[in-house]
N, C-alpha and C positions, 0 to 999 in steps of 0.2 A: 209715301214709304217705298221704298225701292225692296227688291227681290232679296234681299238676303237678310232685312230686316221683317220682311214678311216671313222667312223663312224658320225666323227665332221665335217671331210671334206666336205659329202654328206648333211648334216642336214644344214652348214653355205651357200651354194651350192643352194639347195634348196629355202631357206629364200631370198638369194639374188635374186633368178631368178622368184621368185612372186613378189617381190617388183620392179623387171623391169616392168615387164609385167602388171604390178597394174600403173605406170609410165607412161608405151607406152598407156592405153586404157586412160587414163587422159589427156594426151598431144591430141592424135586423137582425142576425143573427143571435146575436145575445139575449136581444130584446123574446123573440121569440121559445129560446131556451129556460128564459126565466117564467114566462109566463107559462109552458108546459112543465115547473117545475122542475129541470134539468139542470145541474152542474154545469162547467165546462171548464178549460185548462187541463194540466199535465200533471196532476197531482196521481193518476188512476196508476201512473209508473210505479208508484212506490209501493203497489198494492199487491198482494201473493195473486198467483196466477190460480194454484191449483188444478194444473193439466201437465202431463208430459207430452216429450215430444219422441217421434221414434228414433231421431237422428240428430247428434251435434255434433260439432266440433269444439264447441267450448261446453266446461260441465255444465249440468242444466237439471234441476229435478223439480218437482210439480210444488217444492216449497217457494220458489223463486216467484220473483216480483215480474210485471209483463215489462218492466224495461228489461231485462234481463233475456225475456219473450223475443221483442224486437232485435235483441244483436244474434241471439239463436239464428232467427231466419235471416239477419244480414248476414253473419259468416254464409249460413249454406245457401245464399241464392249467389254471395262472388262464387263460392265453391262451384258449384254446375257450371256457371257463367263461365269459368277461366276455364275450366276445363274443356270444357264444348268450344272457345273460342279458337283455343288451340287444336283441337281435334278437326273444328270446319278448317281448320287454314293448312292444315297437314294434309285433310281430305282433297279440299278446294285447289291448292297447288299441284298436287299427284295426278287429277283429275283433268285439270285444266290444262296442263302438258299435252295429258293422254291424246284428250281432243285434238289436237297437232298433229299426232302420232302420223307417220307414211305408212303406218298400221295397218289397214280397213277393220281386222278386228280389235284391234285395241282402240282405235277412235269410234268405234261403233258400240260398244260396251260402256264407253264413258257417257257416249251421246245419251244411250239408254240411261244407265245413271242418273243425268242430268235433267232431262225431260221428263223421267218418270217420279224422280223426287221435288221439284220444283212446282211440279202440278198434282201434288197432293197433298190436302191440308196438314199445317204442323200438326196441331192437335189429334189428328188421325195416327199418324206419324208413329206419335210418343205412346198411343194407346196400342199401338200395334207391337210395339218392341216389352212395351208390358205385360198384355194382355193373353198376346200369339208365341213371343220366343221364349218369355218368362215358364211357360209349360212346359217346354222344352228338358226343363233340368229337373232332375230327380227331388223326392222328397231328402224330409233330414236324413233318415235312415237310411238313405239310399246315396248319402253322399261322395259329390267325386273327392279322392283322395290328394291333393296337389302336392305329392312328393314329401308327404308328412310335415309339411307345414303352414298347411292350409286346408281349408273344405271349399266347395262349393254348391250350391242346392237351391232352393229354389226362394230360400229366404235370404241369400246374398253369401257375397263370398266370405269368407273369413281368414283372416290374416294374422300373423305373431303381431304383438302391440311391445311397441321402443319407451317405454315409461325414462322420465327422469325429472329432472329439480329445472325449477323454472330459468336459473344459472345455466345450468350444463343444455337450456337447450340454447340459451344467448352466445354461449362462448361454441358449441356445435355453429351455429347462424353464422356468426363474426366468421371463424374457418371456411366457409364453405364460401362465403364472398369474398373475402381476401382471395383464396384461393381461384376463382373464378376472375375475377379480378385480373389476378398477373397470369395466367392461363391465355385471356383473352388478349391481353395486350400483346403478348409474346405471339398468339396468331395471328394476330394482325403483322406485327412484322417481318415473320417467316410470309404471311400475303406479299409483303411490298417487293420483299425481296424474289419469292421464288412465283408467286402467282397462284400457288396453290396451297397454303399451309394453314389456311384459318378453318378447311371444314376435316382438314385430314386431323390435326391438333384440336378440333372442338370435340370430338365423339373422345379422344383421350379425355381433355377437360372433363369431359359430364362423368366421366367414369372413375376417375381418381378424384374429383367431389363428393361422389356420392361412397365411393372406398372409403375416405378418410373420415365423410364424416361419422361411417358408419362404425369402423373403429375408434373413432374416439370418443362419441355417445356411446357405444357399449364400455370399452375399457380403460378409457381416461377417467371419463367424467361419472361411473357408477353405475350406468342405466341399468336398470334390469325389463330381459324379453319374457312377456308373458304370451305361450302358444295355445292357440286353440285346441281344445278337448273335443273330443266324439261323445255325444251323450244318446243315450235312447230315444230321448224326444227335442232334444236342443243341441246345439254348439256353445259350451261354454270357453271365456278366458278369449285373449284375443280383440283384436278389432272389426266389425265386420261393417261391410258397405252393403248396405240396404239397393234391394232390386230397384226401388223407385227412384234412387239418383242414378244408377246406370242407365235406366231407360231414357230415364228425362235427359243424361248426356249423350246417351247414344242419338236420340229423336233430332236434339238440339245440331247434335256434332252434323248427322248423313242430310240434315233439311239445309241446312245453310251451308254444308260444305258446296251443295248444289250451283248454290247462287257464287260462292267465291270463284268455281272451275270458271263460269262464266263471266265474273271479271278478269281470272288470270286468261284467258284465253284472249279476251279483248285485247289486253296490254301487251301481250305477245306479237297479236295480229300487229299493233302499231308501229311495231321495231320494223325499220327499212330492212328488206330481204339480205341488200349487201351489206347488212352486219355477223350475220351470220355466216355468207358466203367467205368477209374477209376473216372471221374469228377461222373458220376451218381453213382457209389457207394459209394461216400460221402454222399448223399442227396439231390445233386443239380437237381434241375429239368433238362429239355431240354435245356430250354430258357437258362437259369444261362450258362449251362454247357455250352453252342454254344460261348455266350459272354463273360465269365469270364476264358475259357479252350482254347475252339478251335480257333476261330477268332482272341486273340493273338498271338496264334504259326506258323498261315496264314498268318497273313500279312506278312511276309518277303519273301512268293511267290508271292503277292497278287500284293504290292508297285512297284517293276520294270515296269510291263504291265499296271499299272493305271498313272504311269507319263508318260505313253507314251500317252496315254488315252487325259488325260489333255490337253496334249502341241495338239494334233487333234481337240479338243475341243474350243481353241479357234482361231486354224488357221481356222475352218472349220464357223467358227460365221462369215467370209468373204462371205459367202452364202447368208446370211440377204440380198443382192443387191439385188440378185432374184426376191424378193419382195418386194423392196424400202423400205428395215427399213435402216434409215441414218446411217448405220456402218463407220466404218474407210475406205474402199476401194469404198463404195458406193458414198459421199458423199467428199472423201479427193483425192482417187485415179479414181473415175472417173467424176462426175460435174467439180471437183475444178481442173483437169486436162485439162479435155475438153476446161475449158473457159481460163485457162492460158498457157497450150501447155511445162508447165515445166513439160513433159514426168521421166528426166531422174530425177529430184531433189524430186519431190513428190513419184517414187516409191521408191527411196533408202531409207525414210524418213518412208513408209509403212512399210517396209521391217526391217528395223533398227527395230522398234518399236514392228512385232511381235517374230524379234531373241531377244529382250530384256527379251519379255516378256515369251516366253518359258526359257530362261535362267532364268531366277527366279523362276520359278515353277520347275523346273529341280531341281534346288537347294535346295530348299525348303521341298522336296518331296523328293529329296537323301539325305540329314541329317536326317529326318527322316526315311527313311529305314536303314542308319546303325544304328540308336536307336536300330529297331526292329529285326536285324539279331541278327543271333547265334554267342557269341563270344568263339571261338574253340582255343584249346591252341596249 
């Protein structure tokens, strides 16, 4: 046999000898289930839950079955997740600059930053922005008034809530992408053309998307705003964000923005000096030169170490249990576990859902890095 037929040999060899042994823990297993008189399969889905939870984003009441359990804590662990991801890269980018800075106290302050959130456990992190700043804000009674249309206190902030019909929010959706849509292309254009018109016209875009949609969810399409009330012992009416997803986004966003300053700074450091030297003797300022020069030709050190970033970002949003914010593992892999003893069905079901979901930001995040690589002939 020559090497490349040994090569098939070992590889088909292989495949067969996972697929036994994926066989043998399927069979024991069952084997073992039946003989402790145990059930197994996905039938437990259909079953009422009876527990609430403190926070969704889809309705949810303690009549609901525990599939219904499991998408609860799917919306709110992308919830924290997207939002902390966006917060570390806001952070991480601002940050990572800083350190550049010809500053000494502005590179000195970011260094602190960096060094001192990096080497402190996450989970300390998230209990500290709970436990320490959350005291910080008054009781109900005592609440701050946000310009009479909002509270905030120590049980979350509270917000007017945009009610409307499951139509007006698809056709609000459809507007605000279309919209966004030719927004962006038109920035791009005024880029090719003047070199600078994609981030001057992008802050316009976000801002007449979010005008329009807000006028035409209130007065096209019906919505009605329901505002938060002051009560004696509550906030009624309204939407309000629970202290435990600010913390766990706050925790998420300042721990990993850590780690991103220190990939942007890396990618930065890579860019040959006479790119920047030749950006500025064109004319271009700092700023220009950083964003229309340098931080192009960084990103393709930058991207590798931030989709690692991401996919930590939202394995690590499984922390939220710490502090009873209703995530996925809080709520699906332990309540919903506890009271139905399906150990082995709800954690493969955990488990499934966050290898999904890093495989798609994986994805997502490596198509765009071979955008941004250098193509060498």
């Amino acid at each position: 046999m020559n090497r490349q037929q040994i090569s098939i040999v070992v590889q088909i060899s292989t495949i067969v000898g996972l697929c036994l042994f994926a066989w043998f823990l399927i069979v024991t297993t069952k084997a073992n289930l039946a003989a402790a008189g145990m059930s197994s399969g996905l039938g437990f889905l259909d079953e009422k839950a009876g527990f609430d939870v403190a926070f969704s984003l889809i309705e949810y009441s303690g009549d609901n079955t525990y599939w219904r359990v499991f998408l609860v804590g799917i919306t709110n662990t992308l919830l924290a997740s997207v939002i902390a991801i966006v917060g570390c890269t806001v952070i991480g980018f601002l940050v990572g600059i800083a350190l550049l800075s010809r500053n000494p106290l502005t590179a000195g302050v970011a260094r602190v930053y960096v060094e001192t959130f990096r080497n402190v456990p996450l989970l300390l992190n998230i209990l500290f922005w709970y436990f320490v700043i959350l005291n910080l804000f008054p009781r109900v009674a005592d609440s701050f008034d946000l310009f009479g249309i909002g509270f905030l206190n120590q049980r979350g902030l509270y917000l007017p809530l945009i009610e409307a019909t499951p139509l007006g929010r698809l056709i609000m959706l459809a507007v605000v992408v279309v919209t966004s849509i030719g927004v962006f292309n038109y920035s791009k254009r005024q880029t090719e053309v003047t070199g600078f018109g994609i981030f001057r016209t992008g802050w316009i875009a976000l801002i007449s998307c979010t005008v329009i949609a807000l006028l035409l969810w209130i007065g096209v399409i019906g919505a009605e705003v329901e505002m938060p009330a002051k009560s004696r012992f509550n906030i009624t009416g309204g939407i309000s964000i629970i202290p435990e997803l600010v913390a766990l986004i706050v925790g998420l966003s300042i721990y990993h923005g850590a780690f991103v300053a220190e990939y942007v700074r890396g990618g930065l450091l890579s860019v040959a000096k006479g790119q920047s030297e030749a950006a500025l003797s064109t004319g271009l300022t700092d700023w220009q030169s950083m964003r229309l020069v340098i931080l192009p030709q960084a990103m393709r050190v930058i991207i590798p170490p931030y989709i690692s970033n991401n996919l930590n970002v939202v394995k690590n949003s499984s922390l939220g249990a710490a502090i009873a914010f209703p995530e996925l593992v809080n709520i699906f892999a332990g309540t919903s576990l506890n009271q139905t003893g399906r150990a082995i069905e709800i954690v493969l079901m955990v488990m499934a859902f966050y290898f999904t979901i890093s495989m798609l930001i994986s994805l997502v995040l490596n198509i765009y890095n071979k955008k941004v690589q250098f193509n060498e002939r």
